[in-house]
N, C-alpha and C positions, 0 to 999 in steps of 0.2 A: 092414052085412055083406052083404045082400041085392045091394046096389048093387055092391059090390065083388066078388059072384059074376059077376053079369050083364055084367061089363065084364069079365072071366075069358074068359068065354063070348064076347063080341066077339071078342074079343083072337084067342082060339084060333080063331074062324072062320074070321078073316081070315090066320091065318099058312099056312105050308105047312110040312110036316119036310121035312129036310134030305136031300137024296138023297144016294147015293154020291158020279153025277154031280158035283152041288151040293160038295160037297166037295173032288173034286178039284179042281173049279176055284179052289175059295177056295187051296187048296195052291197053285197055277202063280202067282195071282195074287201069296200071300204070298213065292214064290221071286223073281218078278217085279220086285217092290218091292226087292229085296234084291239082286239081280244088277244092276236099271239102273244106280245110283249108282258099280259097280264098271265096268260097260261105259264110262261116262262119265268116267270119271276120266282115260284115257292124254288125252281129247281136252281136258279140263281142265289136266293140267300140261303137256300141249305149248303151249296157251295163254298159261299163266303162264312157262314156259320162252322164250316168242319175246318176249314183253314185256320180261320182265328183258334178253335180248340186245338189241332194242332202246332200254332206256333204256341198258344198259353205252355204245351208240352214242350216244351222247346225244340222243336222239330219245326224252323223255319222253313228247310229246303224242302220238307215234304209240302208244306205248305204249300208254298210258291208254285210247285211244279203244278199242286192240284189246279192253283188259279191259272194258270199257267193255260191249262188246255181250255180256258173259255174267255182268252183273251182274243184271241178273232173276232168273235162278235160282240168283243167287250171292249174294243178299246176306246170308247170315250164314257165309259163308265166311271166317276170319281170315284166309287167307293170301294170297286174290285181293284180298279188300278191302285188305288192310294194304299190300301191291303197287302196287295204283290208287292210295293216298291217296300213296305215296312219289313217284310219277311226275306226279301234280298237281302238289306241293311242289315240284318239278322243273321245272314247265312254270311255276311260279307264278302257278298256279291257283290263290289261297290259299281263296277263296271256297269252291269247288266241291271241295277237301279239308274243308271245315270242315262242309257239307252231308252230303258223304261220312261224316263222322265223326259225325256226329249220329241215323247208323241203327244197327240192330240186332248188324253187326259187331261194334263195338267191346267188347261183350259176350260173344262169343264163343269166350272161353276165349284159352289161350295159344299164341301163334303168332308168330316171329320178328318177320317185316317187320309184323303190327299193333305190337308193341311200338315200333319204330323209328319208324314215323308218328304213334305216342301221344308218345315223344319229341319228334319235330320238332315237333309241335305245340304241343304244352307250352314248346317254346323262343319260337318265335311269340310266344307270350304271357307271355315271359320267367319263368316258372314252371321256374326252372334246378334246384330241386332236386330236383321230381318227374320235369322232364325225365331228370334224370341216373337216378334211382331204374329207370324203364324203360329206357334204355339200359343199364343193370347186367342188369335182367331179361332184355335182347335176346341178351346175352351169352352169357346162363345159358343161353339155348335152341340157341345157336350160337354155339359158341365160336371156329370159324373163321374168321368171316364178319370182315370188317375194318371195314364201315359202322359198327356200333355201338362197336367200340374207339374209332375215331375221332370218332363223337359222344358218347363219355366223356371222352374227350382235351380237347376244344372246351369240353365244359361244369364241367368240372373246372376249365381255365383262367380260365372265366369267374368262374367263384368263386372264384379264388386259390388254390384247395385243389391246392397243385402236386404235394403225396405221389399223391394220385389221380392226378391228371394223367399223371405219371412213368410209374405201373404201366399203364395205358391204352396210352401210348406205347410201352411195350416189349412190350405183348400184338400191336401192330399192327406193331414191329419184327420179330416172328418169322416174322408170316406175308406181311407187305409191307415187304423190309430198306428200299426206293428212298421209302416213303413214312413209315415207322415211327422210320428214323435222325433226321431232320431234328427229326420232334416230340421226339423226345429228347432232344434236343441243344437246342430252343428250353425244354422245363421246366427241364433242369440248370440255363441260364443265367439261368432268370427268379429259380430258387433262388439263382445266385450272385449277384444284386442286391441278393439280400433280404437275404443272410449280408452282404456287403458294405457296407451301409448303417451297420453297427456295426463302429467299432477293431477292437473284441475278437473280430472273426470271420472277419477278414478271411484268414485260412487254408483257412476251410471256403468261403469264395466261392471260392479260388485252385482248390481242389480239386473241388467243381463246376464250374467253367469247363473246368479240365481233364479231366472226365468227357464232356462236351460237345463236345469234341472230337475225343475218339476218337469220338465216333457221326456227327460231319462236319468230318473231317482236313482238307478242301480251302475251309472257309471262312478264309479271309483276316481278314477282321475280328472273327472272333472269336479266331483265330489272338493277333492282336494285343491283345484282351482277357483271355488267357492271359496273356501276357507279360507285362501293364501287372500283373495282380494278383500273381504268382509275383515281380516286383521289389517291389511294394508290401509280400509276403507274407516279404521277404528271404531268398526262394530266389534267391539268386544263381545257384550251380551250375546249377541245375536250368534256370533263365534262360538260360543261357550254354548248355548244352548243345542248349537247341529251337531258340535263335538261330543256332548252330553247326549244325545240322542243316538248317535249312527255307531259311537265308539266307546262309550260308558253304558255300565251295569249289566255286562257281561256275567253269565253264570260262573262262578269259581270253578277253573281249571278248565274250561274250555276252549278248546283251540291251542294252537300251539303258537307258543310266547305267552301265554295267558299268566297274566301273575297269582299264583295264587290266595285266597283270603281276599284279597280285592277287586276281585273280577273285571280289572281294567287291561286290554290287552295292550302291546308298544305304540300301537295308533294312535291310542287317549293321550298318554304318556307323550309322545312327542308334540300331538297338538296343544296338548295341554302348558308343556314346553312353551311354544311359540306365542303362545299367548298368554304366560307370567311373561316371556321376555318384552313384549310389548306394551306389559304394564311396568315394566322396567322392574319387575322384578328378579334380579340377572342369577341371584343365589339359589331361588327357587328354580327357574328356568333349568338352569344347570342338572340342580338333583333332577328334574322332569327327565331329560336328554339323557342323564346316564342310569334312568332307570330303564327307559327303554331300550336303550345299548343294552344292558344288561340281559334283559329279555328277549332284542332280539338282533344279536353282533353281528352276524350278517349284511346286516342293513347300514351301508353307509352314512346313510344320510343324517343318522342319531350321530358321529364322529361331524359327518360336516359343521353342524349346528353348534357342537362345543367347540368346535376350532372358532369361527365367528366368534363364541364367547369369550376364549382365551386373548383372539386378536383386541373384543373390544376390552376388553383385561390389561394388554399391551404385555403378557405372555407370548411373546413370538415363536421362542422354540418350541413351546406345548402345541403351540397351534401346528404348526408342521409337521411334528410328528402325528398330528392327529388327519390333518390334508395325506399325508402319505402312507398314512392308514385304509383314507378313503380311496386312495389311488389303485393301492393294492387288492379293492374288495371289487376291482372294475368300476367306479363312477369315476368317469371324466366328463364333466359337464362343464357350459360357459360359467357356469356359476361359480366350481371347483376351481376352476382355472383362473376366474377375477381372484376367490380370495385366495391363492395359493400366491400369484401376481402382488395383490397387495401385503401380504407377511414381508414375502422375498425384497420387494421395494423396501419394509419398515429392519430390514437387517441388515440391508446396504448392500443386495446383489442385484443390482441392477442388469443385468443382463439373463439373468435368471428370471427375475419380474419381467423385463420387456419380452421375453422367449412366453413366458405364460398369457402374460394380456393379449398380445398378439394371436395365440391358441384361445384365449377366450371370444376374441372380437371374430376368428374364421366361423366358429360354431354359435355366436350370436351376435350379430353388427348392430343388433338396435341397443347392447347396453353401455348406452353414453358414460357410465362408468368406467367401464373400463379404456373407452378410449381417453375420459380425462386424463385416468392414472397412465396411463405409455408417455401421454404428451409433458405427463409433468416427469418423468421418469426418463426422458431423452432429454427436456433440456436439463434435469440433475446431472446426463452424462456428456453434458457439452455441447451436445449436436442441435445445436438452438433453431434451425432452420427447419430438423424433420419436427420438432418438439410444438415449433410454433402453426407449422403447419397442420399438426393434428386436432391441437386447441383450437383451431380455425372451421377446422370440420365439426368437432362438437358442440358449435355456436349453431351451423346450420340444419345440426339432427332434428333437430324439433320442428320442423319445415315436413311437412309429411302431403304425398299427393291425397285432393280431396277421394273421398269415399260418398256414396249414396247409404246411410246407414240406415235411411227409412224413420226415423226420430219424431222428423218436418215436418 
């Protein structure tokens, strides 16, 4: 206790009380501390203000370098650091993001663009579902911001989960229509693949597809995968009406192939084709397809259509010369290659048939047609083992991994 006075007694020696003085100044100091951080700040986000306009320019690396020199007293700033590590990522710096990410920032509580750089990061390292987890969070902090819808959009697709994906897409349709439409319109159609894949759906793909396209009216081919599903889906009407609309009552002689006196150009003409043929009108259908052959001979795909017609005809030779018509004009497609497959099987060259299906099935494995036709085409040549084995596989094509289509 003795000891413990005596060092009392030091202690008090050496101190001094507190003057007024002494006081005040502890006060200017304590103001001091508390004003600079607010003095500093307009010169902090004009900083991060000229960075963001120069990566918008795409000049990441100038970017970065600017943040770059106020990262000493910034590093546990989330909004400067989370800023830097986007503008690495940019410059594909992945390194010197990865360094970046390894300090004290990332701790730093929650903050937009750290969120988005936790993302991209996490994609980096293929870690898609926490990526996606902070791209949600990025969201949450700024919901008008378009970056993070769009890397929801991206990582949702990557996982299949197309309901995600969809809502993503149309969060980024509101606030960017020129960038928001298109992903729109790419989820609908991946959903109407998926619907598509089974008989019993093919209503809800026709109806997807057609969603897809009011969010991009002017794509052309998917245009035509409307069409192809809406006959498939036996919307006639509904067929005849887009047909009627996008490719009927053209001015006479306009455009090239344009019939003249009719103003229907080969597009009307073949659609119009494709759906007498699926009112089984096959005579009509016909003249349809060779009047737009006529119009516009180049175009394979008016020869593909009569070959189909000659096969369902049981004109075998017509049909071949009309397949190697289209061969010659450059279409080799799985589809060329089924029906070229089945003539060759209905004329007894089986080796010629199994050389085609086998080219149809590398360039598309999901059409269970063509694998019937090999299997029943191998055991016609004896080899009842590879024969039976392929018939085996197209019992369990229809077995397909689940998808998130967002429907639910």
């Amino acid at each position: 206790m003795r000891g413990s006075g005596r060092e009392a007694q030091r202690v008090g020696r050496g101190a001094r009380a507190v003057t007024p003085a002494d006081a005040g100044r502890i006060r200017a100091a304590w103001l001091l501390g508390l004003l600079l951080p607010l003095a500093a700040s307009p010169a902090r986000d004009d900083r991060i203000e000229r960075a963001r306009n120069l990566r918008r320019q795409g000049q990441p690396a100038e970017a970065a370098a600017l943040l770059e020199a106020a990262l000493p007293g910034g590093a546990t700033d989330g909004e400067l650091v989370g800023l830097l590590g986007l503008c690495l990522l940019d410059a594909g710096e992945l390194e010197r993001a990865r360094t970046l990410a390894a300090g004290p920032a990332l701790q730093a509580g929650a903050h937009f663009r750290l969120s988005v750089f936790k993302a991209r990061l996490l994609r980096q390292d293929e870690q898609l579902e926490q990526a996606l987890e902070h791209y949600r969070a990025a969201s949450q902090l700024n919901a008008e911001a378009v970056e993070a819808w769009v890397g929801q959009f991206e990582v949702a697709m990557a996982l299949r989960k197309l309901g995600k994906a969809l809502r993503a897409a149309e969060e980024v349709a509101r606030r960017a229509p020129d960038v928001g439409h298109p992903l729109a319109a790419a989820v609908l159609r991946a959903q109407g693949d998926e619907y598509r894949r089974g008989a019993q759906t093919i209503e809800l793909a026709a109806d997807k597809y057609l969603a897809a396209l009011a969010h991009t009216p002017d794509d052309q081919d998917l245009l035509e995968v409307v069409l192809e599903t809406q006959i498939l889906a036996v919307r006639l009407d509904a067929a005849r009406s887009l047909v009627e609309e996008r490719f009927g009552q053209l001015p006479a002689g306009t455009g090239a192939g344009t019939e003249a006196g009719t103003g229907a150009g080969p597009d009307y003409h073949f659609w119009n084709g494709r759906l007498l043929f699926a009112e089984q009108d096959v005579e009509a259908a016909a003249a349809a397809f060779r009047r737009a052959r006529a119009l516009q001979p180049e175009e394979p795909r008016h020869a593909l259509w009569l070959a189909r017609l000659e096969l369902e005809a049981g004109r075998l030779d017509q049909a071949r010369a009309l397949l190697e018509s289209c061969q010659s004009l450059g279409l080799q497609t799985a589809q060329t290659e089924l029906l070229t497959g089945e003539v060759l099987d209905g004329l007894d060259d089986l080796q010629g048939a199994e050389t085609h299906l086998r080219q149809a099935i590398a360039l598309d494995a999901s059409l269970v047609k063509a694998h019937y036709l090999l299997g029943r085409v191998l055991l016609r040549a004896g080899r009842r083992e590879e024969g039976e084995a392929v018939l085996a596989h197209v019992e369990q094509m229809s077995q397909a991994p689940p998808v998130d289509i967002g429907d639910g």
